[in-house]
PLY file of the C-alpha trace (Angstrom):
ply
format ascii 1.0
element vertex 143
property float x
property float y
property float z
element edge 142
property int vertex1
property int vertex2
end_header
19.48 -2.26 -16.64
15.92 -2.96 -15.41
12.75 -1.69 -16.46
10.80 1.06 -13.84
13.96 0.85 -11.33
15.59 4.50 -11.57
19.24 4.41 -13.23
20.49 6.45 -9.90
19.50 3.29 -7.77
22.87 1.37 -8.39
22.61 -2.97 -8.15
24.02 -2.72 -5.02
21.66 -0.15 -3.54
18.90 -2.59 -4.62
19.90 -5.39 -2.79
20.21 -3.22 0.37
16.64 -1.81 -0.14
15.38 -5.26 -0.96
17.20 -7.09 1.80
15.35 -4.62 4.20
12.69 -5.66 6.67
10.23 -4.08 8.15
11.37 -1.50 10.74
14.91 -1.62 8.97
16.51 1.57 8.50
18.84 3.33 5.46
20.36 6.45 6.51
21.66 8.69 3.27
24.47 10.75 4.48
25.98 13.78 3.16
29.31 14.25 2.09
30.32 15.43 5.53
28.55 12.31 7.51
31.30 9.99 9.05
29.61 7.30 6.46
32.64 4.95 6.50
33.06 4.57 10.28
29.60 3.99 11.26
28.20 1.73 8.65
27.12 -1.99 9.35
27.01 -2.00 5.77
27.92 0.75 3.16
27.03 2.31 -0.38
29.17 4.47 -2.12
26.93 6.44 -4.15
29.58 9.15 -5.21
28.60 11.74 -7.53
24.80 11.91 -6.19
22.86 14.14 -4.17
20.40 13.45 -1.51
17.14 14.73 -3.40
17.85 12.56 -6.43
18.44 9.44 -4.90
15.65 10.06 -2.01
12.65 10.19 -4.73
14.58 7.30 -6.48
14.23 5.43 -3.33
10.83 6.74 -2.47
9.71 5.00 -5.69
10.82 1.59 -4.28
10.70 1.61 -0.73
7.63 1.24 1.98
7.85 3.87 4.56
6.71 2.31 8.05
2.80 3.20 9.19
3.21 1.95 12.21
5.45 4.98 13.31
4.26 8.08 14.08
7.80 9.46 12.58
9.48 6.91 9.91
11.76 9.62 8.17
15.01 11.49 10.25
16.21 14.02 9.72
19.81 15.54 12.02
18.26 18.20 13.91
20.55 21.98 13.41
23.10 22.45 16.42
22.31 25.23 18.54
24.05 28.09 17.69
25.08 26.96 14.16
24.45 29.58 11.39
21.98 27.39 9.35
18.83 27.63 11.16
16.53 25.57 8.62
18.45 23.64 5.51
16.86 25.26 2.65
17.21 21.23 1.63
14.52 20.28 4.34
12.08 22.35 2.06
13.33 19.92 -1.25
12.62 16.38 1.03
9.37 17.76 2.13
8.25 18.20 -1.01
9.10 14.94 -2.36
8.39 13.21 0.58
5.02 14.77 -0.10
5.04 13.18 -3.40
5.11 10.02 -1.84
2.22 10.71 0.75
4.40 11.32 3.56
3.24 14.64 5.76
5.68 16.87 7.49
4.13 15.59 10.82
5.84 11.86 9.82
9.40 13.94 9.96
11.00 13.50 13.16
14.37 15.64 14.06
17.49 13.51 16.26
20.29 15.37 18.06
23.65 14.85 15.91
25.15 12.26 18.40
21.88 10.62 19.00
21.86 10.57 15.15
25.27 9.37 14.53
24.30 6.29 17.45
21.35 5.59 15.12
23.23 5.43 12.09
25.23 2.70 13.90
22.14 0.29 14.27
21.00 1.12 10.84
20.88 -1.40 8.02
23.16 0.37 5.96
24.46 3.87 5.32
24.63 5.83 1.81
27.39 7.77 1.31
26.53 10.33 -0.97
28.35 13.52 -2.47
25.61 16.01 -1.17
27.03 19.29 -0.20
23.70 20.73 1.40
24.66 21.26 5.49
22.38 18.47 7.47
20.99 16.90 4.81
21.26 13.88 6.34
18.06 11.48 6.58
17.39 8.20 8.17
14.05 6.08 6.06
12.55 3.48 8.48
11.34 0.54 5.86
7.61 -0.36 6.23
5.35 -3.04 4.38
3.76 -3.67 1.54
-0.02 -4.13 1.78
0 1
1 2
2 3
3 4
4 5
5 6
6 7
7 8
8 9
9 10
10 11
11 12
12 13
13 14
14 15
15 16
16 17
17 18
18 19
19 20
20 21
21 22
22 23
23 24
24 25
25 26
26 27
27 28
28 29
29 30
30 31
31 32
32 33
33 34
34 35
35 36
36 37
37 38
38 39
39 40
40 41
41 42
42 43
43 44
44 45
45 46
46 47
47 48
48 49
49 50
50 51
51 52
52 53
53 54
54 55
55 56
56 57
57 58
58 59
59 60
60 61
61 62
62 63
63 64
64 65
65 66
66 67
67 68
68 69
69 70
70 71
71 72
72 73
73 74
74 75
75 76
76 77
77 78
78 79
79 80
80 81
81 82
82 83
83 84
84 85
85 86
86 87
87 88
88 89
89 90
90 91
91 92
92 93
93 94
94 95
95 96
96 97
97 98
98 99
99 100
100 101
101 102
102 103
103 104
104 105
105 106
106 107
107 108
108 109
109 110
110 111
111 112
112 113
113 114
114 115
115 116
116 117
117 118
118 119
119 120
120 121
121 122
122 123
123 124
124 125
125 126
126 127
127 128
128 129
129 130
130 131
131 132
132 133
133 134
134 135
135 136
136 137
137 138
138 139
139 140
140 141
141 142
């Protein structure tokens, strides 16, 4: 154990966040997100949801400024029955927490996300149950 680093951020996740450059990104999947076959490089984080281990991550990780959206999230297909995740409303609000607006939240088409999740620096496979809770974090710098 470590002092200030949240017990839900495993040693593994750390090395991913810290092994991160800028522009980097970590997508955190849901349980239903094809984690496994996409990944460059995977974290099982089994047993966690989204929400917890975004504001654990939040705590550690620079979002980009340079980007007019550095946070993902996999836009709703047309037609499904969910129209907005109520989980959206949970990321926005500690997204807020972390001085990131709801104009800095971008929305990808599910292939185009599922292409993106390919190029990203790793994938975190997650047990969340929540319909597109998937998010993609674009790393930015420390000033």
């Amino acid at each position: 154990m470590l002092k200030q680093i949240p017990s839900i951020i495993s040693p593994d996740l750390l090395k991913i966040l810290h092994e991160m450059g800028h522009g980097d990104e970590v997508v955190l999947g849901d349980g239903n997100f094809p984690a496994a076959s996409h990944a460059n490089r995977l974290i099982r984080c089994d047993g966690h949801d989204i929400p917890g281990l975004l504001d654990a991550i939040m705590q550690l990780l620079p979002v980009d400024t340079y980007v007019e959206q550095p946070i993902h999230l996999m836009q709703v297909v047309e037609g499904d029955s969910t129209p907005v995740p109520m989980i959206w409303k949970d990321y926005e609000e500690i997204l807020g927490n972390y001085q990131v607006s709801r104009d800095q939240i971008g929305f990808v088409e599910r292939f185009a996300f599922y292409e993106r999740a390919k190029k990203a620096h790793a994938i975190v496979a997650t047990s969340e149950q929540a319909l597109y809770a998937n998010i993609i974090l674009k790393k930015g710098v420390i000033s």
